[in-house]
ZAPA-410541 format. One record per residue: x, y, z of N, C-alpha, C, O in turn. Coordinates in steps of 0.2 Angstrom, whole numbers, plus 5000, padded with zeros to 4 digits. Example, Ala and Ser with C-alpha at 12.3 -4.5 7.8 and 13.67 -1.06 7.14 Angstrom:
506649725039506249785039506649845039507149835042;506449895035506849955036506450005039506750065040;
% end
This chain:
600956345506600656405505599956405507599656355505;599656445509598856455511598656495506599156535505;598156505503597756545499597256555502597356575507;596656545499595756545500595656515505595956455505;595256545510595156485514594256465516593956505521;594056415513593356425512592856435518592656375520;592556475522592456455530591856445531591556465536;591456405524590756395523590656325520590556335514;590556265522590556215516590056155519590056135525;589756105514589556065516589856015511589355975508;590555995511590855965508590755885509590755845505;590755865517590755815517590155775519589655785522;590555705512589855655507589255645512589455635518;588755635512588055575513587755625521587255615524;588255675524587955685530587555755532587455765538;587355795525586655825527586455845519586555795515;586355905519586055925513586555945508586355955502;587355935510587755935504587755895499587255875496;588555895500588855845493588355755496588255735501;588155735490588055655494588555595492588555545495;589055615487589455565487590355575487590355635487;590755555487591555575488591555615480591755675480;591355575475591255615469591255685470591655725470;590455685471590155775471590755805477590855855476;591055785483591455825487592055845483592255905483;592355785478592955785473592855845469593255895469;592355835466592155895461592055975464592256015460;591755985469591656025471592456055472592656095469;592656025476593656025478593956055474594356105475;593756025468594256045462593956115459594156165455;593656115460593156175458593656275465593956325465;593356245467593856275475594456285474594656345476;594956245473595456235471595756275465596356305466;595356285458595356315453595456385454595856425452;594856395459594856475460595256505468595056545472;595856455469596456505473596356465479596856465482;595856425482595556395488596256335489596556305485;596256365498596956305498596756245504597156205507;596056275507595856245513595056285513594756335512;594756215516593856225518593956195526594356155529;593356235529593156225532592456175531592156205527;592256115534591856085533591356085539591456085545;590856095537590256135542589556105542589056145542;589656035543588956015543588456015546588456005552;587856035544587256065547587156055552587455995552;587056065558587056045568586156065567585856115569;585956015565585156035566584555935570584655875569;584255965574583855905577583855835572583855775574;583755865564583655795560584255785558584155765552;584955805558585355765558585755725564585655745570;586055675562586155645568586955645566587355665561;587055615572588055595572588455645570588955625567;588355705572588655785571588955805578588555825581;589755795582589955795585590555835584590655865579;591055835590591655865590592255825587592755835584;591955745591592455675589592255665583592755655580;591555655578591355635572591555695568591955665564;591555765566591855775561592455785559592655775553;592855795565593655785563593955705558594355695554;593455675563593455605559593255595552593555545550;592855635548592455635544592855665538592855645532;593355725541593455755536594255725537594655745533;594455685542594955645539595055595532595555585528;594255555533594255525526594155575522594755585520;593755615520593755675516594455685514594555685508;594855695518595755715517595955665512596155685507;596055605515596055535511595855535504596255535499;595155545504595055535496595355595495595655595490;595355645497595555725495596355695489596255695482;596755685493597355665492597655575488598255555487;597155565488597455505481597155515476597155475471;596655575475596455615469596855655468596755665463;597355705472597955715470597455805470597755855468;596855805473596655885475597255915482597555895487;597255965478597655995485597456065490597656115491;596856035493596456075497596456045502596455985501;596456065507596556045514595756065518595456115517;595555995522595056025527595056015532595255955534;594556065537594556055543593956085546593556125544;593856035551593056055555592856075558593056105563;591956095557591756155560590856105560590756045561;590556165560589956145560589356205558589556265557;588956195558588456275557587856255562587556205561;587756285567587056255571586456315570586356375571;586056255568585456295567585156335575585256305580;584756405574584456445581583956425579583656445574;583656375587583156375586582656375591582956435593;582256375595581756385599582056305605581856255603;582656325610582756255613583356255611583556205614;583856285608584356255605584756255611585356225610;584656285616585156305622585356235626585756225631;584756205624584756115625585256045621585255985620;585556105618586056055613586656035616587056085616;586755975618587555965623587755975618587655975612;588456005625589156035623589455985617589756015612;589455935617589855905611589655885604589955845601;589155935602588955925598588956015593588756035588;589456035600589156125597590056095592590456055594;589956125588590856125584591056165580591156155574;591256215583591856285580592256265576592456215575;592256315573592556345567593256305569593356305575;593656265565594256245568594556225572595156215573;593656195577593756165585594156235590594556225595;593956295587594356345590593856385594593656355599;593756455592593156495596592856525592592856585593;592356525587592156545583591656495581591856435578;591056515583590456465580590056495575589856555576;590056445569589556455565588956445565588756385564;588256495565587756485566587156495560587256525554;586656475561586156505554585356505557585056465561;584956565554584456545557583956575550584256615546;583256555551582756565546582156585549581756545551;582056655547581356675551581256755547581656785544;580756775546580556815544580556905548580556965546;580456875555580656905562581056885566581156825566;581456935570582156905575581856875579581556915583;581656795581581256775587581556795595582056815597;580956785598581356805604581856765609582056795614;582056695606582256665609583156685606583656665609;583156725600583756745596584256765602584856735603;584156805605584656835609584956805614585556805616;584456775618584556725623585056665619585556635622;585056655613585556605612585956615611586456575613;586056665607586656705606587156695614587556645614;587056735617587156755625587456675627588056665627;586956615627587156565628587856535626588256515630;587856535619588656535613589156575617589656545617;589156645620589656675621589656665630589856705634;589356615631589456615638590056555637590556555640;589756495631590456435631591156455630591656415630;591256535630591856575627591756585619592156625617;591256555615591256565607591056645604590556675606;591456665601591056715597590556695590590656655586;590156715591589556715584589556735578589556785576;589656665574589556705568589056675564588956615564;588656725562587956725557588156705552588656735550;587856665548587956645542587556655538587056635540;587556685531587256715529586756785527586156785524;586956825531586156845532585756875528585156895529;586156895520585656915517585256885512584956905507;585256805517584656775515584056745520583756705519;584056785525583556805528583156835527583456875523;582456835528581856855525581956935531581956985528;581856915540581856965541582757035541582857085544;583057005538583857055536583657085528583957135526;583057055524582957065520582457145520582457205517;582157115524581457185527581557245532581157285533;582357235535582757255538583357275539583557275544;583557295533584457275535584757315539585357295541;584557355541584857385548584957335554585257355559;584657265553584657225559585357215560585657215566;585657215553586557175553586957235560587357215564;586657305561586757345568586857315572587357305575;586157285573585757275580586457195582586657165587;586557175576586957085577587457115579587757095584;587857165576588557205579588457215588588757185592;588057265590587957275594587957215598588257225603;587857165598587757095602588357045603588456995606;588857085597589557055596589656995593590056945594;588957005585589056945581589456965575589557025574;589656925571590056935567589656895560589356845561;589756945553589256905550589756875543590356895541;589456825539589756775534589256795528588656805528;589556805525589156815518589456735514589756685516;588956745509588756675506589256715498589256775496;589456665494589656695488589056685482588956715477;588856655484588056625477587556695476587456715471;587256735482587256775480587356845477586956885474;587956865477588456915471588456875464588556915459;588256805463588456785456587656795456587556735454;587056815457586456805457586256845450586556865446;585656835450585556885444585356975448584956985453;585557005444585757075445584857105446584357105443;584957135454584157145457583857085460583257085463;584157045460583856985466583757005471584057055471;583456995476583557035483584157025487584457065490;584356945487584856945489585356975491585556995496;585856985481586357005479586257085481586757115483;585457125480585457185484586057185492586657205493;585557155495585757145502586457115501586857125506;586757085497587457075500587757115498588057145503;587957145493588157185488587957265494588457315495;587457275497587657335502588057315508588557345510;587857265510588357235515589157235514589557275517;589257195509590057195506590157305507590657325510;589957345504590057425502590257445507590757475508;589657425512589657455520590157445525590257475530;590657365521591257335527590857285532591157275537;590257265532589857225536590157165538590257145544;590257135532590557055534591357055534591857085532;591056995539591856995543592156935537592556955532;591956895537592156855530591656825524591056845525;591956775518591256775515591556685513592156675513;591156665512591156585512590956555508590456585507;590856495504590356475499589756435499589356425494;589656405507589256385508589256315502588656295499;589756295500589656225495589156185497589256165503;588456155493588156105492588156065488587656025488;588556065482588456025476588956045471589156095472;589056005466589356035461588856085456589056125452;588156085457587656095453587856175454587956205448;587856215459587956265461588656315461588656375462;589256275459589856295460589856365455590056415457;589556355449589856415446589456475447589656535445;588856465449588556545450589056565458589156625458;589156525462589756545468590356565465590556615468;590656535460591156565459591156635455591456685456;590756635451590356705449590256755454590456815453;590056745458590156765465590656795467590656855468;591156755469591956765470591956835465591856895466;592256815458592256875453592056935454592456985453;591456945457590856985457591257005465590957055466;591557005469591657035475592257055474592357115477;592857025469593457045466593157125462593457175463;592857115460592557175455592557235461592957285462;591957215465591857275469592257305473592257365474;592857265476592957275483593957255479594357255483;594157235474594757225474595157155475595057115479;595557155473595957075476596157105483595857065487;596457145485596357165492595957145497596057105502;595257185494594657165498594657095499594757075505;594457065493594156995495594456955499594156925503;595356955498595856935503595756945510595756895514;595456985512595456995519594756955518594856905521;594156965515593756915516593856845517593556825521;594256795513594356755510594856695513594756635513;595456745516596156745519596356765526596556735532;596256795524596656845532596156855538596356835544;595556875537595056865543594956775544595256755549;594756725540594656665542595356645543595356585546;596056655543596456635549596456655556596756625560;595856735558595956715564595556665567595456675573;595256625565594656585566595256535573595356525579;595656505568595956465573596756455568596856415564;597156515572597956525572598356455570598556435565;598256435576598556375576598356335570598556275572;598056325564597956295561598256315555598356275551;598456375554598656415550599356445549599456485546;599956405555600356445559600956405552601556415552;
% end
């Protein structure tokens, strides 16, 4: 049976700003698991200062991840993605290191700036030239989506599609964040929402989160965030 499907994580051990050990991936698993999750996507950061981030190294990765997944007797399943940072140059990152959502069509991306740089759209443009659709990852923790939320228009218009972060919603009530996700989620903005796992330290204000989007939007809603949009990421995976 498939339930939750997390399409946000930095689950696997030692290879960026996640989990750093099988442990913290373990803990974290179970944690996801607890609250309905039957499958994560694993998305480690695609940025200049990490290295060994490919299309043959992740699958690989989150095969031992599977392994220890399963002689610990969790029963979450995963599979590979990546999150690539936009950066000034990025259009310079060989093809094998760009790594979709599910090795499917659907790229995970993330960028941090105050203002939309001008190299944003050109990269965009680029991603969807390899056939990939765009998906922004979190945006209501950008600084300029913050000073701007009408920008989430302007990302539609260009044919991105956006990911909401769950840690947000469990934030404290008036954060700016939680503002901005909490309009975004009201409005239908995001196409799915994901947990962005980095630790076990953070699991429960994320699951808090989860709750807090069940509250607004319904078991319903959250499903199609949760479930049913991140199957279309890549079908065959999910068949």
């Amino acid at each position: 049976m498939i339930g939750r499907i997390d399409v946000h994580s930095h689950l696997l051990p030692g290879v960026d700003d996640g989990c750093k050990t099988v442990e913290e991936s373990l803990g974290c698993a179970k944690v996801l698991v607890a609250n309905g999750y039957t499958h994560a996507l694993c998305t480690p950061h695609i940025w200049p200062k990490y290295s060994g981030i490919s299309r043959d190294s992740v699958p690989r990765m989150c095969a031992m991840l599977q392994s220890e997944l399963d002689k610990a007797q969790v029963p979450l399943k995963v599979l590979p993605g990546g999150e690539l940072n936009l950066f000034a140059g990025v259009s310079k990152t060989p093809v094998d290191e760009i790594v979709p959502l599910g090795l499917g069509k659907y790229m995970l991306v993330d960028m941090w700036a105050a203002e939309i740089p001008e190299f944003f759209e050109e990269s965009v443009r680029w991603l969807q030239a390899l056939d990939l659709t765009v998906v922004l990852a979190h945006p209501e923790r950008m600084r300029a989506v913050q000073d701007r939320p009408e920008l989430v228009d302007y990302f539609d218009s260009l044919g991105i599609l956006l990911q909401g972060n769950l840690q947000p919603f469990g934030e404290q009530e008036g954060a700016i964040t939680r503002v901005c996700a909490e309009q975004f989620l009201s409005e239908g903005k995001y196409f799915m929402v994901g947990s962005d796992t980095h630790g076990p330290d953070s699991m429960e204000v994320r699951m808090r989160g989860l709750r807090r989007i069940i509250e607004l939007v319904g078991e319903e809603g959250a499903t199609v965030l949760t479930k049913s949009n991140p199957m279309k990421l890549a079908p065959a995976l999910f068949a």
